[in-house]
Every structure is written in C-alpha cells, then in structure tokens.
MIFILO-719628 format. One record per residue: residue in three letters; chain; x, y, z of N, C-alpha, C in turn. Coordinates in Angstrom, 3 decimals. Each point is the difference from the previous one (the first is absolute). Example, Ala and Ser with C-alpha at 12.3 -4.5 7.8 and 13.67 -1.06 7.14 Angstrom:
PT_ALA_A_13.190_-5.690_7.800_-0.890_1.190_0.000_0.900_1.200_0.000
PT_SER_A_-0.350_1.050_-0.720_0.820_1.190_0.060_-0.770_1.090_0.730
***
This chain:
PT_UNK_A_92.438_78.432_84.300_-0.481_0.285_-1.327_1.146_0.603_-0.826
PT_UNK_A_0.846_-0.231_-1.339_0.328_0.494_-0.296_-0.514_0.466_-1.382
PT_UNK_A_0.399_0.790_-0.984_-0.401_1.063_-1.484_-1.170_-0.470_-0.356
PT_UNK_A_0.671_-1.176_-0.519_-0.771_-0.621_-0.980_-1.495_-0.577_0.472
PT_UNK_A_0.118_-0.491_1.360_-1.611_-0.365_0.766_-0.575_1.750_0.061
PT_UNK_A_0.773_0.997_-0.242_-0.786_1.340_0.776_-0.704_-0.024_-1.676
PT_UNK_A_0.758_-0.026_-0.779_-0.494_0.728_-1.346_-1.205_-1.307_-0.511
PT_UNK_A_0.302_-1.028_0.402_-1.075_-0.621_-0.168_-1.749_0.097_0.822
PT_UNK_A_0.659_0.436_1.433_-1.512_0.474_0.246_-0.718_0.915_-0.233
PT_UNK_A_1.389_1.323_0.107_-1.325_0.835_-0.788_-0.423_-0.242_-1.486
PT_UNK_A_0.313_-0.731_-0.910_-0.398_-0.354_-1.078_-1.231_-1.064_0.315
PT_UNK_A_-0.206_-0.381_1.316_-1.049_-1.126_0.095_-0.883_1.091_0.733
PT_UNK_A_0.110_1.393_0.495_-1.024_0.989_0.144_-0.143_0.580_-0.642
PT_UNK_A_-0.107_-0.315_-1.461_-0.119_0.732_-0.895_0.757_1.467_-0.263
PT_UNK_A_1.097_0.218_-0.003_1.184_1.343_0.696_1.001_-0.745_-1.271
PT_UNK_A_0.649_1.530_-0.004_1.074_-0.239_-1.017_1.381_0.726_0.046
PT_UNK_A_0.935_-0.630_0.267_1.251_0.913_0.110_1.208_0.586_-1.059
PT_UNK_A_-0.065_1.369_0.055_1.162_0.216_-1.065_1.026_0.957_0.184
PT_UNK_A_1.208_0.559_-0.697_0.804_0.323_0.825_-0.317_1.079_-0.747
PT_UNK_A_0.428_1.700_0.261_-0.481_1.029_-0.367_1.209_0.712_0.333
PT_UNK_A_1.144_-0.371_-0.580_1.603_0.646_0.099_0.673_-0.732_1.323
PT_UNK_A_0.192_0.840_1.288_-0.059_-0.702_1.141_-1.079_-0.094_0.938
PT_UNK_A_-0.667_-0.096_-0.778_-1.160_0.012_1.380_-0.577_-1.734_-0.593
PT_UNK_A_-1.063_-0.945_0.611_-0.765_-0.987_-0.170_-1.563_0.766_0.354
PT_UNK_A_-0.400_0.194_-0.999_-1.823_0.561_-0.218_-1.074_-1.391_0.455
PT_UNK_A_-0.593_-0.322_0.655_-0.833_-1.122_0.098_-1.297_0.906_0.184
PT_UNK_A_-0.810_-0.797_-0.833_-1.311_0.089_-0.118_-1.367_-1.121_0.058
PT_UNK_A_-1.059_0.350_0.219_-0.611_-1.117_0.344_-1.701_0.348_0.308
PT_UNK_A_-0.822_-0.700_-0.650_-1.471_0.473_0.031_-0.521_0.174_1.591
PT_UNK_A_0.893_-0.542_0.635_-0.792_0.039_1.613_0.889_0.132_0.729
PT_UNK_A_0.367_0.603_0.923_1.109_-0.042_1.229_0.258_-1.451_0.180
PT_UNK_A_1.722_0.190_-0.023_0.347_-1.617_0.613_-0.151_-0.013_1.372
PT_UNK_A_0.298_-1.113_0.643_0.538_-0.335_0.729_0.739_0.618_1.111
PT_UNK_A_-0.012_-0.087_1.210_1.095_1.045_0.858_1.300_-1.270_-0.263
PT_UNK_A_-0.192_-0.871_0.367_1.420_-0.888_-0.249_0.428_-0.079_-1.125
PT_UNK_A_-0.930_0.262_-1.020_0.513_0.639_-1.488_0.553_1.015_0.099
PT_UNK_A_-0.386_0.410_0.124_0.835_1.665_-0.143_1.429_0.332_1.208
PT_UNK_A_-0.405_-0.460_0.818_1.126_-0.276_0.692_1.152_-0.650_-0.291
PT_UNK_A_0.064_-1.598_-0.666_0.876_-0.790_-0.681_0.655_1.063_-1.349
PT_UNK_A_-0.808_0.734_-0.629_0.154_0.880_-1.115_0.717_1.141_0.418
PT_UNK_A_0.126_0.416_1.211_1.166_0.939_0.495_0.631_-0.396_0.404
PT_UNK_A_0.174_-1.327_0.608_1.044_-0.706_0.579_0.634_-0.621_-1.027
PT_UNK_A_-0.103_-0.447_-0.976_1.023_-0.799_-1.326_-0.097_1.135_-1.097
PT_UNK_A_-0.286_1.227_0.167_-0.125_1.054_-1.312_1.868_-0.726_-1.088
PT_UNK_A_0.385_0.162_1.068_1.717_-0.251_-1.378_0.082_-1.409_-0.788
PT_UNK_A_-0.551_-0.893_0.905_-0.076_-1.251_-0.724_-0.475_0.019_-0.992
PT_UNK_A_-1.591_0.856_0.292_-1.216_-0.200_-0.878_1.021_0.885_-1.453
PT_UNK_A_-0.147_0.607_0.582_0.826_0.996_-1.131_0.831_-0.993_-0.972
PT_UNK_A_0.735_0.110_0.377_1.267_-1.489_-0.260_-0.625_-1.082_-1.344
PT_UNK_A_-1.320_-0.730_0.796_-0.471_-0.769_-0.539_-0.742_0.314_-1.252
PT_UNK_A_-0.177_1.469_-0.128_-0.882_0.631_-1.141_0.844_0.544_-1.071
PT_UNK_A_1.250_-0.145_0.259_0.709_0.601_-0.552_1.046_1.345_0.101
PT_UNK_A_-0.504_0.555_0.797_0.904_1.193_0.591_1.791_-0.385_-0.203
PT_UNK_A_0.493_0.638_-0.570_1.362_0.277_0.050_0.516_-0.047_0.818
PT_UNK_A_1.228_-0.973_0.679_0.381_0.435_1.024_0.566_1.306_1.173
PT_UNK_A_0.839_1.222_-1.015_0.033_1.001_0.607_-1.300_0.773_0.242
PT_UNK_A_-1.121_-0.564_-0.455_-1.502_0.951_1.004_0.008_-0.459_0.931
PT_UNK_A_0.339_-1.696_0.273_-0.831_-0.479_1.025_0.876_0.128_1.210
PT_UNK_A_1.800_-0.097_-0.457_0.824_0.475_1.150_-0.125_1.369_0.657
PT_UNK_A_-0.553_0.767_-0.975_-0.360_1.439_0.102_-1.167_0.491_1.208
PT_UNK_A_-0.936_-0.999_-0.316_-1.250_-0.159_0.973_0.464_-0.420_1.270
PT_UNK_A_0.416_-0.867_0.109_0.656_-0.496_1.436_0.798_0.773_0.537
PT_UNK_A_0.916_0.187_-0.640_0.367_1.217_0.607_0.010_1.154_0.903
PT_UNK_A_-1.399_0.395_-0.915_-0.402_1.028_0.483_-0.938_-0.066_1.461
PT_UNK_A_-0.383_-1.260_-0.161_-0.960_-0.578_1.407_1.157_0.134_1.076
PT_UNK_A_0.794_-1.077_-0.444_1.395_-0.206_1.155_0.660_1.634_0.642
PT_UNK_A_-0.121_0.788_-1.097_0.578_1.013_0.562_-0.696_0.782_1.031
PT_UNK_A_-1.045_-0.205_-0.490_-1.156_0.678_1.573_-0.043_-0.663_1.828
PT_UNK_A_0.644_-1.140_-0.426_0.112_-0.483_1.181_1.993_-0.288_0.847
PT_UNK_A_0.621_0.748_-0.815_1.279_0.197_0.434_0.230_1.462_0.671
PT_UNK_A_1.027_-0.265_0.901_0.602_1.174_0.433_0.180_1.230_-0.632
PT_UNK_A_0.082_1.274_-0.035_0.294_1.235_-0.875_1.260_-0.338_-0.782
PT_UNK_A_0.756_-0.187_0.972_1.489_-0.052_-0.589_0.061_-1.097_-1.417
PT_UNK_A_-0.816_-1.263_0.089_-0.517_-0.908_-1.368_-0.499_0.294_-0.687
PT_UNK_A_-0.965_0.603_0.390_-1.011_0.804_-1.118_0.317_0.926_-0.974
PT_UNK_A_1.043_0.873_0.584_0.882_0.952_-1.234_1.016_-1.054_-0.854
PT_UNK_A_-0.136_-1.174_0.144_1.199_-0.618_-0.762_-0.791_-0.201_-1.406
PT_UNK_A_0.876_0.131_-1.232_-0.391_0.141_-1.285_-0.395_-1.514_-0.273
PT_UNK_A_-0.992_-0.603_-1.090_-0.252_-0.920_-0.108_1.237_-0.986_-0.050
PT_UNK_A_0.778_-0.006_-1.018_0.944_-0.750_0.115_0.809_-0.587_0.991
PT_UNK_A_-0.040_1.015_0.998_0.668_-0.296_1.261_-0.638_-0.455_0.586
PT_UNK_A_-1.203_0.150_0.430_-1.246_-0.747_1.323_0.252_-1.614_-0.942
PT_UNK_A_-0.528_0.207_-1.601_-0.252_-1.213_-0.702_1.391_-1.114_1.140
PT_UNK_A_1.300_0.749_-0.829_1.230_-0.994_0.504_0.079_-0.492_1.571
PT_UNK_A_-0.151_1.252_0.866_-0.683_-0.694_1.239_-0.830_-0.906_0.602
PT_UNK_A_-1.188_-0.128_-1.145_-0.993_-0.933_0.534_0.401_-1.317_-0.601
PT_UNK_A_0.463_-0.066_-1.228_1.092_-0.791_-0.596_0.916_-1.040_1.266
PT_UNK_A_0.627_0.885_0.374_0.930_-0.506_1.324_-0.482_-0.654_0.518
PT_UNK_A_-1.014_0.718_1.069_-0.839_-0.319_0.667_-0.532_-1.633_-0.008
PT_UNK_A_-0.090_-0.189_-1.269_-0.748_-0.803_-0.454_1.029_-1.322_0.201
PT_UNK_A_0.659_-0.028_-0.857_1.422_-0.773_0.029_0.512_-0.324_1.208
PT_UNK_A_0.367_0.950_0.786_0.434_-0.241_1.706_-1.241_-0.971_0.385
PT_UNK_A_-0.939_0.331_0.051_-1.466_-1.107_0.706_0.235_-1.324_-0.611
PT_UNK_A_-0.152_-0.361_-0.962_0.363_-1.315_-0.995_1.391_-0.416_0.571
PT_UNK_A_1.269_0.940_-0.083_0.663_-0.821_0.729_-0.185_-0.848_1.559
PT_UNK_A_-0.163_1.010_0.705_-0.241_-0.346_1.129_-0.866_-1.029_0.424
PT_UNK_A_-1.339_0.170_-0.994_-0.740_-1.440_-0.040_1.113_-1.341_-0.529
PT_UNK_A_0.602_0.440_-0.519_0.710_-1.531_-0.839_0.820_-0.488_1.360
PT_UNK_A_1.040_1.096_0.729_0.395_-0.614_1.046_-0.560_-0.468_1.001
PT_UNK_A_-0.941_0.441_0.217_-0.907_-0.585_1.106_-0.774_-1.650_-0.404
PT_UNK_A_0.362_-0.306_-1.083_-0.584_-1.047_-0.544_1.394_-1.017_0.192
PT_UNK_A_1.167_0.705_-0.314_1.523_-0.772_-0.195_0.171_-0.295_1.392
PT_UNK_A_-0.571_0.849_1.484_0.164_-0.170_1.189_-0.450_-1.277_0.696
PT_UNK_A_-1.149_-0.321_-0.955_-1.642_-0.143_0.820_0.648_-2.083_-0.651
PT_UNK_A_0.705_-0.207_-0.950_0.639_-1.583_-0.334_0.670_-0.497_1.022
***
C-alpha cells in the first residue's frame, strides 16, 4: 500500500486527514480499521509528504523514529549529521546493488 491508497481509504471510511504543524491529525466518525491504522503509522512520512508537509518536517519525523532505534553513540548525533549518514548509507546500498547487477551479466 502506498500514501495515496492509505489517504484514499480512510477517505472511503469516512476519516479525514490533516497536517497540524508536524504532527498528521486523522479523524473519523467510527474507528478505522486495525490495518488502517496500522498502514497510517507505517507510511505517516509519505502520507505527510503527500498532503503537503514540507520537507524539513517530514525529514524531521523520521528522524526522530530512526533515532530511537540506533545505538547511543547515533542517537546523540545532531540532525544534520545522522541526516548525512543515512544519506551515505543510502548511496553505498544503491551502489552495491548496481554492482551486483554489473556482476550478475
């Protein structure tokens, strides 16, 4: 599922999403869904994304998730720095996929 199917169902449960600085407020005449609401914490940045959110909230948000699940020593790193790290991170994987593709001819 990605954003745009999430924001469409809860709009087909009658639910409505809006962004409220950094946070995403959803509301809705009846409890959704558990796989609703679940998909809705699981794509919160997309959704965000897709509604409009600015990008420095939504890098901001992630962030802050990612940082709960790193080592101490990561976790004190200032945004900019974790940001450029995960950055890396990111880049090194993509490469490595590309060679493994240049291997694999």
């Amino acid at each position: 599922m990605n954003a745009v199917e999430i924001i469409r169902m809860v709009y087909a449960h009658g639910g409505k999403l809006t962004l409220d600085g950094d946070s995403l407020r959803v509301s809705a005449p009846a409890p959704l869904p558990d796989n609703l609401r679940q998909a809705l914490r699981g794509h919160k940045p997309s959704i965000m994304m897709a509604l409009g959110a600015p990008l420095d909230v939504v890098v901001c948000k992630v962030l802050a998730e990612l940082r709960q699940e790193l080592p101490q020593s990561l976790q004190e790193l200032p945004d900019e720095k974790l940001l450029a790290l995960v950055n890396w991170s990111i880049m090194a994987a993509f490469e490595r996929a590309i060679q493994s593709l240049e291997v694999g001819r």
